[in-house]
C-alpha positions as CSV (number, residue, x, y, z in Angstrom):
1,X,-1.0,10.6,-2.1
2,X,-0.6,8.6,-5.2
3,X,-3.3,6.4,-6.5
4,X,-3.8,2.8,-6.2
5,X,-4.5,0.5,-9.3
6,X,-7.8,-0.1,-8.2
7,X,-8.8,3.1,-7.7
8,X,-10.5,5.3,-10.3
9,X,-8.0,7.6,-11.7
10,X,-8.4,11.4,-12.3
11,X,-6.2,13.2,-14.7
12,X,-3.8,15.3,-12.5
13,X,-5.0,18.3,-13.8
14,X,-8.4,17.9,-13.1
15,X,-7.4,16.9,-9.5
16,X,-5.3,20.2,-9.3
17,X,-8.4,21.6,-10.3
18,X,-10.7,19.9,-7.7
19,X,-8.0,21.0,-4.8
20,X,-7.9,24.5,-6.3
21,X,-12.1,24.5,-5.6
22,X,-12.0,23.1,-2.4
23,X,-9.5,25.7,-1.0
24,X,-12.1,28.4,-2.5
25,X,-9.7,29.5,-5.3
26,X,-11.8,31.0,-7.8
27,X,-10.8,30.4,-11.6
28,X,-11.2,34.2,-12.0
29,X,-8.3,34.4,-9.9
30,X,-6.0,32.5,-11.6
31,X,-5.0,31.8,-15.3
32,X,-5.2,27.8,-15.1
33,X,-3.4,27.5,-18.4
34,X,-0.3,29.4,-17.3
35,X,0.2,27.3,-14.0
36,X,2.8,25.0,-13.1
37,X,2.1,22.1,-11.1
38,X,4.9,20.2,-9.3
39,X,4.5,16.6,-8.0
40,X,7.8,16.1,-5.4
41,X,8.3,12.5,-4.5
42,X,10.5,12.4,-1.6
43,X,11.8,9.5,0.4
44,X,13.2,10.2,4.0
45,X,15.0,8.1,6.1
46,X,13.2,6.2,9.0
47,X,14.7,7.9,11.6
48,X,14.1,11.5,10.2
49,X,10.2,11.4,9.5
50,X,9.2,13.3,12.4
51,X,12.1,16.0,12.1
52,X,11.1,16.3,8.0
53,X,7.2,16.9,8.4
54,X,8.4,19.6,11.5
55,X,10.8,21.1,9.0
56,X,8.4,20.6,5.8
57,X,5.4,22.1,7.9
58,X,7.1,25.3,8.7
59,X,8.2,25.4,4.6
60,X,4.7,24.8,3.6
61,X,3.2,27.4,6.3
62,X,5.6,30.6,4.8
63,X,5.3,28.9,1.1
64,X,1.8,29.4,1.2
65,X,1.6,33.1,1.9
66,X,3.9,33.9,-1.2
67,X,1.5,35.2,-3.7
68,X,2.5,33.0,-6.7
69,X,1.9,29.8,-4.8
70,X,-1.9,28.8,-5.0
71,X,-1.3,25.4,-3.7
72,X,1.4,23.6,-1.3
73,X,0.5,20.5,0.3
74,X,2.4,17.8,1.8
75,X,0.9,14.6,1.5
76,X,2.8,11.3,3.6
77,X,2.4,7.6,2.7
78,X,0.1,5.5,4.5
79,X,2.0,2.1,4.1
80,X,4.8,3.5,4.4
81,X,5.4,6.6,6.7
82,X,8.9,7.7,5.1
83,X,7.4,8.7,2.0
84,X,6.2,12.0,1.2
85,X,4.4,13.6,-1.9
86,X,4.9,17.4,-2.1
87,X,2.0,19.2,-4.4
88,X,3.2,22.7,-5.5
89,X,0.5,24.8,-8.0
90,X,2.4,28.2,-9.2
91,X,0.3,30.6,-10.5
92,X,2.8,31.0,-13.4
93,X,6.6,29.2,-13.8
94,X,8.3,32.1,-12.6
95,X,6.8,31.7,-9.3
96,X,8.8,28.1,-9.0
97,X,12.0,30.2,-9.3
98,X,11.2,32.7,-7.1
99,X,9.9,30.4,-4.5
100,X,13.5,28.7,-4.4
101,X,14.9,32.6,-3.7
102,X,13.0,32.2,-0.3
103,X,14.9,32.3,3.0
104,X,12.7,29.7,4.1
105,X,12.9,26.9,1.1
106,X,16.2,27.6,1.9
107,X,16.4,26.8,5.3
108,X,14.2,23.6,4.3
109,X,16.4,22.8,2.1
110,X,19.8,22.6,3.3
111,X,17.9,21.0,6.9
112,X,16.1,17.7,5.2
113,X,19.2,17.0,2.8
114,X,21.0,14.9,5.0
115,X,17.2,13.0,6.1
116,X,17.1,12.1,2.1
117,X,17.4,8.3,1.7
118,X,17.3,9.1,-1.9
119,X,17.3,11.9,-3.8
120,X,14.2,13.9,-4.5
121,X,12.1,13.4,-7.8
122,X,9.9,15.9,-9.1
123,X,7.2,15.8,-11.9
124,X,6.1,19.1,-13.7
125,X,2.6,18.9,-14.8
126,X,0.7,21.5,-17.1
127,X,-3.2,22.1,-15.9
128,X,-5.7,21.4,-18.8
129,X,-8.6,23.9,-18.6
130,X,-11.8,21.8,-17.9
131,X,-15.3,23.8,-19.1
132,X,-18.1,23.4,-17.4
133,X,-20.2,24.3,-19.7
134,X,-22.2,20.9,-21.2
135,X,-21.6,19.4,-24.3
C-alpha cells in the first residue's frame, strides 16, 4: 500500500528487499541486481471490488508458483476500497514476459478489463543491492 506523507519512507528497493526476507527468500537464491520489480496501480469500479480481488486472488495464487516470480502481492486501499496496488518481483525481466504468456494472466486479464474505472498504471523499479556488512 503506498505511503503516507507522514510516514517514514523506505526506498522501494529496500522494501522489496525487506518482503523478499520475510517470505524466507534467501539472497543466494536470487541475483537482486537482475530483478525487475513492478508497482501496478489499479483502480476498479465500485461495484466490481469483490469480483476483482476473487479474480486477482486466483492470478496471484498460479502467479506465484511460476519460477521467475519471487514476489506477487496484491495490496487494496484502506480509504478507499477500489484501489489496488499489485507488487510483482521477477527474478530477471524475462520472467515479466513470460508471465503475460500464462493462461491464467490471461484469463485475469481479459475478466477485470471491463471492472477498470481507469486504466492500469505500472511502475518498473530496479532493486539496489543493500550490504550488510558495516561501514
Amino acid at each position: 500500500m503506498p505511503m503516507s506523507r507522514d510516514n517514514n519512507k523506505r526506498p522501494a528497493a529496500k522494501t522489496i528487499y525487506f518482503a523478499l526476507a520475510s517470505l524466507g527468500v534467501l539472497r543466494s537464491e536470487f541475483n537482486v541486481e537482475s530483478m525487475l520489480i513492478i508497482h501496478v496501480q489499479i483502480h476498479v469500479k465500485a461495484e466490481c471490488v469483490e469480483a476483482f480481488k476473487l479474480a486477482t486472488v486466483a492470478n496471484a495464487r498460479e502467479s506465484r508458483r511460476e519460477p521467475g516470480i519471487a514476489i506477487f502481492d496484491c495490496l487494496q486501499q484502506m480509504d478507499d476500497p477500489s484501489r489496488f496496488v499489485l507488487v510483482e518481483a521477477y527474478r530477471d525481466p524475462s520472467a515479466q514476459a513470460q508471465h503475460r504468456e500464462t493462461r491464467h494472466y490471461q484469463i485475469w486479464r481479459d475478466a477485470v478489463a471491463p471492472m477498470m474505472a481507469e486504466p492500469r498504471a505500472s511502475v518498473k523499479f530496479a532493486a539496489i543491492p543493500v550490504d550488510d556488512q558495516p561501514g
